[in-house]
NUVEX-543258 format. One record per residue: residue in one letter; x, y, z of N, C-alpha, C in turn. Coordinates in steps of 0.02 Angstrom, whole numbers, plus 50000, padded with zeros to 5 digits. Each point is the difference from the previous one (the first is absolute). Layout:
residues N
aXYZXYZXYZ/...
end
This chain:
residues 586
x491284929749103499285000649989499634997250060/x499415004350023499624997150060499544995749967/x500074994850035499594992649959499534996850040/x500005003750088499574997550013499815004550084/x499565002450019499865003150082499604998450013/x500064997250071499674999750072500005004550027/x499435002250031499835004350074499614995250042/x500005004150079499634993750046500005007350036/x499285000250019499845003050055500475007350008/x499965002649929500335007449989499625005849995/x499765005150038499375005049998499164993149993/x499865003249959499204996050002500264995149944/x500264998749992500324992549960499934996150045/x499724993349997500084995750044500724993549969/x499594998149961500514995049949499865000949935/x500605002549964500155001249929500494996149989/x499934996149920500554998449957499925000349923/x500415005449968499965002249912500454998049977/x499964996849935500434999749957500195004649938/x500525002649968500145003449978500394995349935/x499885005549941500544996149953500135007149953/x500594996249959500425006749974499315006549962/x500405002649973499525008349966499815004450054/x499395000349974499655006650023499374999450044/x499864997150059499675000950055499415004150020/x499534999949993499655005350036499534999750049/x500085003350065499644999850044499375004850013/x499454999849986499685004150039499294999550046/x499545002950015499424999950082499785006349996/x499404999150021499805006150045500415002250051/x499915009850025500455001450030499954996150070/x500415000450040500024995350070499974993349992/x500074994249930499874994450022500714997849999/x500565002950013500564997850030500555000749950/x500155002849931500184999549954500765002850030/x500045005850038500395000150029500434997950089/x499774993150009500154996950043500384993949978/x499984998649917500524994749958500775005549999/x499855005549986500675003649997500395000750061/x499735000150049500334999150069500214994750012/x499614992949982500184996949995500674997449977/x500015000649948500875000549959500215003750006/x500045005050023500135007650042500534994550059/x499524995650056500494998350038500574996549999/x499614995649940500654994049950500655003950006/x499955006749974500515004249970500275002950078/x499714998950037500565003950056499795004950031/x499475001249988499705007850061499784999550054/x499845002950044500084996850043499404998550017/x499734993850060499634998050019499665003650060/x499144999550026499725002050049499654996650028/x499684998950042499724994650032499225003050002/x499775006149970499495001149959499734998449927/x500564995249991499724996049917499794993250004/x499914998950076499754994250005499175001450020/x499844994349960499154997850001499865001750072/x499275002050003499935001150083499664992050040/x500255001650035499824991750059500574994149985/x500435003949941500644993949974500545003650046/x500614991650018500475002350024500705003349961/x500024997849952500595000949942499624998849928/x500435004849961499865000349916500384996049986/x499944997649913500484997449967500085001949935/x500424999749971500205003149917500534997449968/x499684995649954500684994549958499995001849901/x500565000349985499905002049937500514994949956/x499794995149955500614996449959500125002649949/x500745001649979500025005549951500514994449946/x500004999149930500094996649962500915004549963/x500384998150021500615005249980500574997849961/x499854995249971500164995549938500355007149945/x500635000749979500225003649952500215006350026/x499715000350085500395005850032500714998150036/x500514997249981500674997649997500365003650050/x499935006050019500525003350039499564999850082/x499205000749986499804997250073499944994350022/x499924994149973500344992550002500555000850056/x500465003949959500774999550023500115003150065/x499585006350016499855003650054499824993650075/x499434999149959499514994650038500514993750032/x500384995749965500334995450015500595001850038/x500345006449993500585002950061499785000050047/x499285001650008499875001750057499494993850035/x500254992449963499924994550063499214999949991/x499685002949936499184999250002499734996849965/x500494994349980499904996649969500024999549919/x499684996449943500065002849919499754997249982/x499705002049917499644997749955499465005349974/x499604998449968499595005749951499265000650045/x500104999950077499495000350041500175003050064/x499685007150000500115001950078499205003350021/x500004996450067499525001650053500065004050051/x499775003550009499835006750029499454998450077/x500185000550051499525000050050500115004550064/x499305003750015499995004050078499465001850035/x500214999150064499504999650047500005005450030/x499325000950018500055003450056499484999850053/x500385001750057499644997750063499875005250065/x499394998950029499885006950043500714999950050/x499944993650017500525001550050500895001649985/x500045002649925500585005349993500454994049955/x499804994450010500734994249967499864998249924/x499935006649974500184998749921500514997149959/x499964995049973500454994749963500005001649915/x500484999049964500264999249934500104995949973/x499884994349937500354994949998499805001049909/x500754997049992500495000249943499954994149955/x499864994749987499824993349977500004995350041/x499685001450069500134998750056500304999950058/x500615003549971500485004150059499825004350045/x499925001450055499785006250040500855006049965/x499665005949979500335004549999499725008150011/x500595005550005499745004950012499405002549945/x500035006950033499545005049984500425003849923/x500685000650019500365003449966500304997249944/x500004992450013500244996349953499385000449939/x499504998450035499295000149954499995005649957/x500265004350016500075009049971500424998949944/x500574997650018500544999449942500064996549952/x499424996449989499804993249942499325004449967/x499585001050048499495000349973499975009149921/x500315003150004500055004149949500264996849963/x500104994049969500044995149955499334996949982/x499634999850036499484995549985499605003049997/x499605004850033499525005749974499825007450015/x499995001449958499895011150000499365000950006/x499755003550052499295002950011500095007949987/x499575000649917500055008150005499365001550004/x499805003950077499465002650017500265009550013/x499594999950059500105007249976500385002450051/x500184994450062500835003050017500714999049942/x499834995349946500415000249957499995007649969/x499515002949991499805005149967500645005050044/x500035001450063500325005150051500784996949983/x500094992649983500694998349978500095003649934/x499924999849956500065004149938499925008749999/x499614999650054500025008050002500665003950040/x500474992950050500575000850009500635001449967/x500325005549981500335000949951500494995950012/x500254997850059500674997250012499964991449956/x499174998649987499784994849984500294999249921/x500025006549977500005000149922500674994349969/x500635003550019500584997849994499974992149999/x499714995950044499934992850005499414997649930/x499665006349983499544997349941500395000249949/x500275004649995500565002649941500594993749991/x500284999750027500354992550020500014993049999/x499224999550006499794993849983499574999149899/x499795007550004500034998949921500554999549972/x500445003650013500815001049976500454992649974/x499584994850051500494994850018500484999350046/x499995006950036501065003150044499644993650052/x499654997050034499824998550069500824996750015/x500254995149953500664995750000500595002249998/x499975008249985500555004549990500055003750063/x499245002750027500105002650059500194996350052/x499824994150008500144996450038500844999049996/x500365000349977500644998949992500365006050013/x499655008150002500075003650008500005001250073/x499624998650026499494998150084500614997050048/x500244995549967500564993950018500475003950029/x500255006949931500605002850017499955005150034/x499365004749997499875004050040500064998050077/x499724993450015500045000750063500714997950040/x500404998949949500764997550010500365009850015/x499805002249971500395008649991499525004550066/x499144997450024499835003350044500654995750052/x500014994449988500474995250077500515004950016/x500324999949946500835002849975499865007850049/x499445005449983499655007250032500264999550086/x499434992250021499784998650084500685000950005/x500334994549985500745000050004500195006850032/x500245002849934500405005450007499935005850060/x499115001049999499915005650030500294997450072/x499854992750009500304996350073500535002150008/x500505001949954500664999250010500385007849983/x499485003049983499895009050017499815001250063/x499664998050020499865000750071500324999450049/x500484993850018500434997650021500645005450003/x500315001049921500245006449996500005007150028/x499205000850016499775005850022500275000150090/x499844992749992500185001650108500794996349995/x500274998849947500854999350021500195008849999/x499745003449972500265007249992500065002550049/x499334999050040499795001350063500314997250050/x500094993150002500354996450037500985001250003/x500215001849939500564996749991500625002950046/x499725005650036500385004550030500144998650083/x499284998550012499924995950071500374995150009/x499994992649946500464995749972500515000650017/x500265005449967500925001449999500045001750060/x499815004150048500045003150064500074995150016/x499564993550043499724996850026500784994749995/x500174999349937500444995949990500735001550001/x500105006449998500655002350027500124999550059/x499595001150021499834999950091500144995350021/x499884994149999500344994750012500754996549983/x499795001949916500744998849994500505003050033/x499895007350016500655003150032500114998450081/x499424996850009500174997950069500534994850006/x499814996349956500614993250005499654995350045/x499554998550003499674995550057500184992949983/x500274997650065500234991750002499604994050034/x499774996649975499474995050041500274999350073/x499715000350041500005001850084500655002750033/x499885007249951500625006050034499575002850040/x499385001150009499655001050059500404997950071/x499844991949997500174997950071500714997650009/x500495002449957500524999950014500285007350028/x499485004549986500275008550019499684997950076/x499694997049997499665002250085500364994950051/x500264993349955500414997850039500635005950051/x500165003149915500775002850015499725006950040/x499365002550001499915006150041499924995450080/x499974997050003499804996550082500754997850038/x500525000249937500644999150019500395007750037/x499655003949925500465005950032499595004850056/x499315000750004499805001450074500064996450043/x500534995150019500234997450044500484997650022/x500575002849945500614999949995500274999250086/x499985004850024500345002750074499834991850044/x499315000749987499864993850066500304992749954/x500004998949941500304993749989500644997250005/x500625007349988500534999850033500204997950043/x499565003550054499944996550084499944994450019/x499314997949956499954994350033500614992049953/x500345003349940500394997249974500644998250026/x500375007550037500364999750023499934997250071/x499734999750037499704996850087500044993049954/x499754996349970499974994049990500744997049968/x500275004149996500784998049966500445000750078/x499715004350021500684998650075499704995250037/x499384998450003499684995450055500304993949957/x500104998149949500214993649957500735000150006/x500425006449983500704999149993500595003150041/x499765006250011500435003050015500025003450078/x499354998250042499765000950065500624996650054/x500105003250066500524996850051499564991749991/x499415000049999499424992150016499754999949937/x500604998949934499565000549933499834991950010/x499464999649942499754992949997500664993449974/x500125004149963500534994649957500664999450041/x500355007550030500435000250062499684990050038/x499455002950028499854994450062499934993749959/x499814999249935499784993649970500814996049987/x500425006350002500704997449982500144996250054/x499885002250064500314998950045499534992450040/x499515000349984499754995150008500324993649975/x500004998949929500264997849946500814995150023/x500365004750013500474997050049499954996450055/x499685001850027499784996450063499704991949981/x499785001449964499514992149979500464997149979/x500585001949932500544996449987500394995250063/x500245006250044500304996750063499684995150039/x499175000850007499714994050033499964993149965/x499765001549924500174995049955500724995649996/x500525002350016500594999450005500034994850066/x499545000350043500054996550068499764995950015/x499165002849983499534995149988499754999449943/x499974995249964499635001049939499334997649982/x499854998150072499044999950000499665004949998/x500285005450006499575005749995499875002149924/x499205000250014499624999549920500045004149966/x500135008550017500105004649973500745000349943/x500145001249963500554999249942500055004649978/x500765005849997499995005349969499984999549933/x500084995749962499754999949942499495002749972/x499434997650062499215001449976499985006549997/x500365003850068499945006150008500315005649943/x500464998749972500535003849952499505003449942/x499524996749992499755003449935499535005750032/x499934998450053499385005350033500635008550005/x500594997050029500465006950004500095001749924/x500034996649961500175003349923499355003949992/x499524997750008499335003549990499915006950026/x500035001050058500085004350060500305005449959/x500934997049989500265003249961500015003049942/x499704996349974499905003249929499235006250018/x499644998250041499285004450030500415008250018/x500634998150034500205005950015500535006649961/x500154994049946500405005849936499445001449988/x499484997349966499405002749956499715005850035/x499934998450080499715007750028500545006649985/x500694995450027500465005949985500025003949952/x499784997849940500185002749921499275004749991/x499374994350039499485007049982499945003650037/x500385000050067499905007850040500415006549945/x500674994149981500375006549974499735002849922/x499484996249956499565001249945499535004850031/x499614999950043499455004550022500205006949995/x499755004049962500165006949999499255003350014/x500005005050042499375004149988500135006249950/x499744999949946500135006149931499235004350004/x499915003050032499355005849986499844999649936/x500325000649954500135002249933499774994249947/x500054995250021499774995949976499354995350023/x499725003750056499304997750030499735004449954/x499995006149982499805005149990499734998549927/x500564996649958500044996649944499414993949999/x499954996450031499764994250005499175002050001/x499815005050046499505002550027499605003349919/x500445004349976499785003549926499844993949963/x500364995449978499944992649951499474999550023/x499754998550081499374993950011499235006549991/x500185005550008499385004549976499784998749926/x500805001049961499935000349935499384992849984/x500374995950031499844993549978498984997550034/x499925002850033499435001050030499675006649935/x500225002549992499475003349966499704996349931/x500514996549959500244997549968499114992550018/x500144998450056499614993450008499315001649993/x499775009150039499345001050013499845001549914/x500355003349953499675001449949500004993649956/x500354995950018499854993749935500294993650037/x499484999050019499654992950021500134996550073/x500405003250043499984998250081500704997750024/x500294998049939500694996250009500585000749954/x500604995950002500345003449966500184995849929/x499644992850017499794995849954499665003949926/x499454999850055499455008049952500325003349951/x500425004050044500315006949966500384997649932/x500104992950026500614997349929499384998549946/x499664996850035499504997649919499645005549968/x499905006350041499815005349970500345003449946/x500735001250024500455001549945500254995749948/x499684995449991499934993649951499545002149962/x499345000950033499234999949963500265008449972/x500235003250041500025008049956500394998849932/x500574997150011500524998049943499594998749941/x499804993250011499524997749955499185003649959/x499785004550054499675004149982500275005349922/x500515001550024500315007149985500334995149946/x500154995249987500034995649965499594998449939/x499484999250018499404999049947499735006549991/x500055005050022499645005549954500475001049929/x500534999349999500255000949929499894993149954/x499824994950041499374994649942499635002949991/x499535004550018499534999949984499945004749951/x500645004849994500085004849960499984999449921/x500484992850008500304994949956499384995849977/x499514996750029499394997849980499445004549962/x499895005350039499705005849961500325000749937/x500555001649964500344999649941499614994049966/x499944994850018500184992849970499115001849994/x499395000150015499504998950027499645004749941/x500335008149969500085003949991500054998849913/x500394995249990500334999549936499534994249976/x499654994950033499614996249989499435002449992/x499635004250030499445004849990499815002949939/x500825003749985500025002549941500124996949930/x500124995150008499994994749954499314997549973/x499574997150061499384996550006499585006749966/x500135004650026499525004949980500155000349903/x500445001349982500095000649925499744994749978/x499994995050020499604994549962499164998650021/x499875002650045499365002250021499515004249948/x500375007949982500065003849963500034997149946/x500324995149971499834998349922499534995850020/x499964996050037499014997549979499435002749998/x500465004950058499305003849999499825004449942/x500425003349962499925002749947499744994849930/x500214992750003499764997849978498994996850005/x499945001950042499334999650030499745004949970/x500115004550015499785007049963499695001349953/x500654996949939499995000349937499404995749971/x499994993350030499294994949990499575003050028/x499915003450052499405002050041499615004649949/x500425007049968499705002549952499864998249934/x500314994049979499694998149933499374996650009/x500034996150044499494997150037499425004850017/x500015005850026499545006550027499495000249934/x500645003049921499414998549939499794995949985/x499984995350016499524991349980499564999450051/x500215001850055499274999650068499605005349974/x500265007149979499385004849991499514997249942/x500354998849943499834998649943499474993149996/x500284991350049499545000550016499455000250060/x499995004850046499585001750026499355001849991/x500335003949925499665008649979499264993949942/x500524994549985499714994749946499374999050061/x499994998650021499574994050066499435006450020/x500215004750021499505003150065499555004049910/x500254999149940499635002949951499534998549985/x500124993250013499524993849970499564998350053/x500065005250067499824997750057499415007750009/x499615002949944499735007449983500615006450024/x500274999750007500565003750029500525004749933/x499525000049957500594999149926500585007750006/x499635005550043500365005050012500615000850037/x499814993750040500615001350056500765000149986/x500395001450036500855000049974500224998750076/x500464995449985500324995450049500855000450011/x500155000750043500695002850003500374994350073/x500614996349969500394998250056500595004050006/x500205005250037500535005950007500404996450050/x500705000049964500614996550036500605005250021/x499995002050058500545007050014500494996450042/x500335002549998500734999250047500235006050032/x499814999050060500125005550041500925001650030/x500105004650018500775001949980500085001150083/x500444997350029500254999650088499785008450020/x499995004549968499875006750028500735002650042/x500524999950002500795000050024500205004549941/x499974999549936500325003849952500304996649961/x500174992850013500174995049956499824999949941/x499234999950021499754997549929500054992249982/x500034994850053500084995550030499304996949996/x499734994649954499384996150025499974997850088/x499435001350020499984996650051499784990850019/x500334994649999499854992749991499494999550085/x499614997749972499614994050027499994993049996/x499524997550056500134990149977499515000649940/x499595003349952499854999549922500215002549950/x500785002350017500295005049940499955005650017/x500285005349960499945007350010499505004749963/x499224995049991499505003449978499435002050046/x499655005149982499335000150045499495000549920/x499484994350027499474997449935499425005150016/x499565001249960499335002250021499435000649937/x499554996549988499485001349973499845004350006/x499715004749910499565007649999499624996949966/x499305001749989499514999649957499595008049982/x499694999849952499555004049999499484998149970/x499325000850007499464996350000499405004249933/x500345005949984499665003049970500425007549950/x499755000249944500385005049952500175006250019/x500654999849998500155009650029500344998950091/x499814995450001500115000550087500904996249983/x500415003650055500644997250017500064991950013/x500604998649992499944993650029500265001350088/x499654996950030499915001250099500264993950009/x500034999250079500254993250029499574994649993/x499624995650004499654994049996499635001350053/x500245000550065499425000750047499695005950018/x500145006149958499685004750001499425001549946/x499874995249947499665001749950499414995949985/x500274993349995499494994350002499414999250041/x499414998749968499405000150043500034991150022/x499454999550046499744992050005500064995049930/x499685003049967499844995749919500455000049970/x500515006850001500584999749967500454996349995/x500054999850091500574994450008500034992350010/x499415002250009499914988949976500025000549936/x499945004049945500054997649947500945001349986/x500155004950032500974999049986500174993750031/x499714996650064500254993050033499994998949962/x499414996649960499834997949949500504995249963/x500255008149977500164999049943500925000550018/x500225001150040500644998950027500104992050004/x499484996250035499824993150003500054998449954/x499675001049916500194997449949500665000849979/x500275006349994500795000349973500374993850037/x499964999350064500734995150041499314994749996/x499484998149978499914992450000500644996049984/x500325000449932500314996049978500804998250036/x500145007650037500614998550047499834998450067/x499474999850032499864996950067500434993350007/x499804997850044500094994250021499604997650063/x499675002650031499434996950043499394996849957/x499914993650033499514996549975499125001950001/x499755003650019499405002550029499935007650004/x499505004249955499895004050018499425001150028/x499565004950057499584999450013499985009649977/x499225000249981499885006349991499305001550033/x499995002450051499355003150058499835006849989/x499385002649971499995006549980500375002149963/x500154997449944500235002649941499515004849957/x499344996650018499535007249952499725003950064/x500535001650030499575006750036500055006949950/x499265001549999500205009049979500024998349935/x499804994449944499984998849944499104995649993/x500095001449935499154994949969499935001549939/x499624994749954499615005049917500984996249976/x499845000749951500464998449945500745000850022/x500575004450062500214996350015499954996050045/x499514999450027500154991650040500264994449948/x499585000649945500174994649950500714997249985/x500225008349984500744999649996500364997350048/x499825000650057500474997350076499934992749997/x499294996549964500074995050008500524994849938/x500015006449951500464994149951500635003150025/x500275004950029500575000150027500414993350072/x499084997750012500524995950056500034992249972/x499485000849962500204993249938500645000349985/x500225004649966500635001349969500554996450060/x499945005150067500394997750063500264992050024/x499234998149986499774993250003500464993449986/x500235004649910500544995049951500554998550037/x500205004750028500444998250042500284998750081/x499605000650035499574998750072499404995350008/x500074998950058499234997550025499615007150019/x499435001649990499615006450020499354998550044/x500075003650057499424998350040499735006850013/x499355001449967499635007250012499445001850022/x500025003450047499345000750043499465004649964/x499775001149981499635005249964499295000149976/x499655006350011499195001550026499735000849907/x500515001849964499795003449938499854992649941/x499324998049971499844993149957500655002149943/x500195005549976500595001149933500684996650035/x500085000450066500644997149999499664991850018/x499584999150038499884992950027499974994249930/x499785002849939499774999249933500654994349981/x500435003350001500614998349978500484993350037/x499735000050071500424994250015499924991649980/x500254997050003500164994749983499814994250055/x499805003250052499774995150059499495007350036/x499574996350008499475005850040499864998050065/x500125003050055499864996050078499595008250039/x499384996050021499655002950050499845000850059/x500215004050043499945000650097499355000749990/x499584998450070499295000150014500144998650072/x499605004050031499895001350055499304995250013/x500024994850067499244996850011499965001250086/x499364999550020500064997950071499734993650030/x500264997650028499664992450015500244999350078/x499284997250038500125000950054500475003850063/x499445005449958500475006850029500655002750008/x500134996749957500835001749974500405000649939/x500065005949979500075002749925500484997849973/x500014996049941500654997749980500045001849926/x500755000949999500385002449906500154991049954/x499705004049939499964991649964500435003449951/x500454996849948500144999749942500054993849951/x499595001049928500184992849946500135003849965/x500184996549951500265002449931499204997949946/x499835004649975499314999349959499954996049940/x499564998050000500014997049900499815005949957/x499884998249956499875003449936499295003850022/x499474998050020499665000649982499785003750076/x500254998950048500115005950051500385006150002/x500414998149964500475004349975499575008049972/x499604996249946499545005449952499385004450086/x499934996450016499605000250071500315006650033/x500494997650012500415005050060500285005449958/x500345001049929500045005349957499215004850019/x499484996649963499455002849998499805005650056/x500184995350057499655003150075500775006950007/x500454998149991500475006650005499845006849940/x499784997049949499575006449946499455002150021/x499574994150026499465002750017499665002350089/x500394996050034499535001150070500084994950019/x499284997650056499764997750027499704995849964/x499375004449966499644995749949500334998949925/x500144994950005500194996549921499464999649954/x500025003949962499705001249905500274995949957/x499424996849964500144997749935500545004949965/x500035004750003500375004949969500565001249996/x500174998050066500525000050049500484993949999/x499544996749985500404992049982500294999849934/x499435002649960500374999249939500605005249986/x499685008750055500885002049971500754995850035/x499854994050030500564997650061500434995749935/x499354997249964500224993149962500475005149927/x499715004749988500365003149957500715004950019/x499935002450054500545000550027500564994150020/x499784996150000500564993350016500074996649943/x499605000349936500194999249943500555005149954/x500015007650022500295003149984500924998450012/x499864998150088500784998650028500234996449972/x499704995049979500204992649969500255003749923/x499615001749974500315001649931500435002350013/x500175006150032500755003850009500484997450007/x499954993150057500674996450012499994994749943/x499464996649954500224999549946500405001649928/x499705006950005500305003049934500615001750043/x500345002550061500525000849999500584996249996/x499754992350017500304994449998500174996949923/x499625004549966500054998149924500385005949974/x499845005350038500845003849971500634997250010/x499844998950065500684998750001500224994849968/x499724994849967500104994049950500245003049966/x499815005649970500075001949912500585003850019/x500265001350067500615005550009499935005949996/x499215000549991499815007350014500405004550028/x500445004650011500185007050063499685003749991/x499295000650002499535004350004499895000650075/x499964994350030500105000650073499045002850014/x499644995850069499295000850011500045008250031/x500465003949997499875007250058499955003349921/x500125000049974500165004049917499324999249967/x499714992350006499434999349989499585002250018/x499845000750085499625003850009499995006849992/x500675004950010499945006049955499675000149946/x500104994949942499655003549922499234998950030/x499694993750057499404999049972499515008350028/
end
C-alpha cells in the first residue's frame, strides 16, 4: 500500500507531500491543474523512464519518493531481503533526476538499478490508464489474465522452469546438428588428410637425417679420395706418418738408453702412435664403406620432396606434420562423440518434452474450466456495469505444429493461444476485443476484469487514471461502486472528472493549480467534509456553485455512503445477493 509521496520540483510541482490510506482514493481538479503529473509521478517510482524535461524549469534535478506499507505481502519481503535491500513491513522508493544525465535509484537507501526498480515494482502498483487499455487490447495479454484468474501463475511457473530446461536441451542439440553437418562435410578431407601422413611414416627429424645422407652420397667419389690420401699419408705412404713416428720412436729409446737427460720419453709418445693408428684403420674402413649408389640418391631425393610437401601443407615442419596427424586423429575421433551425444541429447529431449506435454495439457484443462468462470463472471460485472447485453468470451485453442502430426505446438505458456471475444450488442457475433469495444466500453470491461482478479491480485495499489472516459449519468455511478468493491481488496487511487465516481471515495484529494510570483505551481490536500460537498458541487455544476448544486453534492455523497452501508450489512447477514445484482433489480 502507498502510504505516503513526495515530489520536489517535478513539472510545475514545486514541493509535494500526500498521504494515502487503505480503500478508495479519489483524486480530482480542473483540467491542467496537474492531476496528471501525480501519475507520472508514480509512473517513475515504477520504472519508466526518466527525462530531463520533467524537471521544474530554472531547477537542476527532480525528486520522487514513495513509502509503500507491504506488511502481509510475504513473498516480496522475501524478494526484497535476497536482494541485500534490506527488511521489514517498510519499503522506500526514491529518484532523481538531473539535467546533467546522472539519474539515481534508491531502494531503502541503497543506490540501485533502473531494472531492478522494474522487477519489484509490479508488486506494488498497477496503473490502468489508457495505455493499460492497448495492454488488454493485446491478445497475447489475455493468456496472463486468464492465468492469474485461474490461479496457474505457480503452475506456470514450474512449467517455465522446465520449458526452459527442454528449449537448453533444443540450443544444445541443434549445436550438435550443426557440428554434424560440417563433420559430413569435413569427414572426408579428415581421412585424406590423415592417411596422408600416416602412410608416409614420418619420423621426428628424418628430414635432416635424409639430407645428411644425400650430402654423403653426392659426394661419395671426392670423400673416398680424400679418405683414402689420408690413410696412405698416415700408414701406408714410402714417408707414412706412423712409418716415420715409428722410426723416430726408436731413436729416442736408443738416446734414452745413453743419455737419460733427454726430456722427451717414448712413453709419452706411444699413445699419440696408437691414436694415429687407430685414425688410420677408421679412414681405411670408411674409404672402403663409401659407395656412390645413384639409386639411392635418387631415393633419398623422392623422401625429402615427399617430406617437404608434407611440411608446406601442415605447419612448416615435421614436428607440425606429427601434431597434425594427432589433432586429425582426434578430430575424426570426436565426430563419432558427437554422433553418440546427439543420441544421448535426443532421448533427453524426448523425455523432457512428454512431461512438458502433460503439464501442459494439464494447463489446458484448468485454463478452460477457468475460461467459464471468467466469462460468467465477467458477463456478471460489465452487466451491472449498463452493459446487460453484452456476451463475453475467453476462447482457449491449441494450435496443432502444422507438420501433420497433429502435435500441439509448446511454448514458455503451454500449448494454448488465449483471446478475448465480446459482443456488445444483440444479434452481433462474438469479435475479438479490440475490434469491437468503443472508449466507454472498454473502461467499463477494465473495469470490470479489475473486479473479477481483485481478489487474486497481489499488488498492493491500484491506480485507475481515466477510468470514466467515454462514460457519465448512471453508469458512472456504477463504476464508482465497482471500485469500492476493488477497494475491499486493494488500496485504490482514482483520478476522475465524473462527481458519481468522486462520490464514492473514502478519501477525497484535490490538485489546484496557483501562481505566485510568477511561477505556477501544482498543490494537492486531501478535503474535509465540507469541501468535499464544495468540490462535488463545482464538478456537477461549473464554475459557479448553486445552492442547488450543493445540495445535489450532499445527497449524492449521502447516497454513496448508504450503498457501502447497506452492502456492508449484507454482507453481515451473508447476503449472496452480491451489490452488482443489486444494482440490476434497482
Amino acid at each position: 500500500m502507498l502510504t505516503d509521496l513526495k515530489i520536489k520540483n517535478f513539472a510545475i510541482i514545486d514541493e509535494l507531500h500526500v498521504s494515502f490510506g487503505p480503500g478508495l482514493s479519489v483524486i480530482t481538479g480542473e483540467t491542467g491543474a496537474g492531476k496528471s503529473i501525480v501519475i507520472g509521478a508514480i509512473s517513475l517510482l515504477l520504472g519508466d523512464r526518466a527525462s530531463a524535461e520533467q524537471i521544474r524549469t530554472s531547477e537542476d534535478s527532480a525528486e520522487v519518493e514513495a513509502l509503500f506499507d507491504i506488511s502481509g505481502q510475504e513473498a516480496l519481503k522475501k524478494r526484497i531481503e535476497e536482494m541485500g535491500l534490506g527488511s521489514g513491513d517498510e519499503l522506500v522508493v526514491r529518484r532523481t533526476v538531473s539535467r546533467s544525465g546522472k539519474n539515481r535509484v534508491y531502494i531503502n537507501g541503497s543506490l540501485a538499478t533502473l531494472s531492478l526498480l522494474a522487477s519489484l515494482s509490479g508488486s506494488l502498483v498497477n496503473i490502468c490508464s489508457q495505455h493499460e487499455h492497448q495492454a488488454i487490447l493485446d491478445a497475447d495479454s489475455h493468456i496472463d489474465i486468464l492465468d492469474e484468474f485461474a490461479g496457474l501463475l505457480d503452475r506456470r511457473f514450474e512449467y517455465e522452469s522446465l520449458y526452459g530446461e527442454y528449449r537448453g536441451l533444443g540450443a544444445r542439440l541443434a549445436e550438435l546438428q550443426a557440428l554434424r553437418k560440417k563433420k559430413v562435410e569435413r569427414e572426408d578431407l579428415v581421412r585424406y588428410q590423415l592417411r596422408e601422413i600416416q602412410e608416409a611414416g614420418v619420423k621426428p627429424g628424418e628430414d635432416k637425417a635424409l639430407l645428411e645422407e644425400k650430402a654423403v652420397l653426392s659426394n661419395a667419389q671426392r670423400l673416398m679420395e680424400y679418405a683414402a690420401r689420408s690413410y696412405e699419408v698416415l700408414y701406408e705412404g714410402e714417408k707414412s706418418v706412423l712409418g716415420g713416428l715409428k722410426l723416430a720412436l726408436q731413436d729416442i729409446r736408443e738416446i734414452k738408453g745413453i743419455d737419460s737427460s733427454l726430456r722427451v720419453s717414448p712413453e709419452e709418445l706411444d699413445p699419440l702412435f696408437f691414436l694415429l693408428e687407430d685414425a688410420a684403420v677408421a679412414l681405411r674402413e670408411y674409404a672402403g664403406r663409401v659407395v656412390f649408389d645413384p639409386q639411392r640418391l635418387s631415393e633419398v631425393d623422392e623422401r625429402l620432396a615427399l617430406l617437404a610437401g608434407l611440411k608446406r601443407k601442415y605447419g612448416g615442419s615435421l614436428d607440425a606434420v606429427l601434431r597434425t596427424g594427432e589433432a586429425l586423429e582426434s578430430e575424426l575421433g570426436g565426430m563419432s562423440v558427437v554422433e553418440e551425444e546427439i543420441s544421448v541429447v535426443e532421448k533427453q529431449a524426448s523425455a523432457l518434452k512428454e512431461r512438458l506435454l502433460e503439464q501442459a495439457r494439464g494447463l489446458t484443462e484448468e485454463r478452460r474450466r477457468a475460461a467459464g468462470e471468467l466469462k460468467a463472471a465477467v458477463e456478471r460485472e460489465i452487466a451491472s456495469l449498463r452493459m446487460a447485453e453484452a456476451r463475453f468470451e475467453a476462447l482457449v485453442s491449441t494450435p496443432s505444429a502444422g507438420d501433420g502430426s497433429g502435435e500441439a505446438v509448446l511454448t514458455a505458456k503451454g500449448q494454448d493461444c488465449v483471446e478475448f471475444y465480446i459482443s456488445t450488442n444483440v444479434g452481433e457475433d462474438l469479435k475479438p476485443l479490440n475490434r469491437v469495444a468503443s472508449g466507454g466500453e472498454l473502461s467499463r470491461i477494465i473495469l470490470a476484469l479489475k473486479k473479477v482478479l481483485a481478489k487474486t491480485g497481489s499488488v498492493g495499489t491500484i491506480v485507475f487514471d481515466e477510468v470514466d472516459s467515454g462514460i457519465g449519468g448512471a453508469v458512472a455511478e456504477v463504476v464508482g461502486e465497482k471500485l469500492k468493491e476493488v477497494a475491499e481488496h486493494h488500496q485504490v487511487v482514482c483520478i476522475t472528472h465524473l462527481p458519481q465516481i468522486a462520490s464514492f471515495g473514502g478519501s477525497h484529494y484535490l490538485v489546484a493549480k496557483s501562481v505566485s510570483g510568477a511561477r505556477t505551481n501544482s498543490r494537492v490536500r486531501r478535503l474535509s467534509e465540507s469541501e468535499r460537498i464544495e468540490e462535488v458541487a463545482r464538478m456537477l455544476g461549473g464554475v459557479d456553485v448553486t445552492e442547488k448544486a450543493s445540495e445535489h453534492a450532499r445527497e449524492m455523497l449521502k447516497k454513496a455512503k448508504r450503498a457501502k452501508s447497506d452492502e456492508a450489512v449484507g454482507r453481515k447477514r451473508g447476503s449472496r445477493r452480491g451489490l452488482s445484482r443489486g444494482i440490476e433489480e434497482c
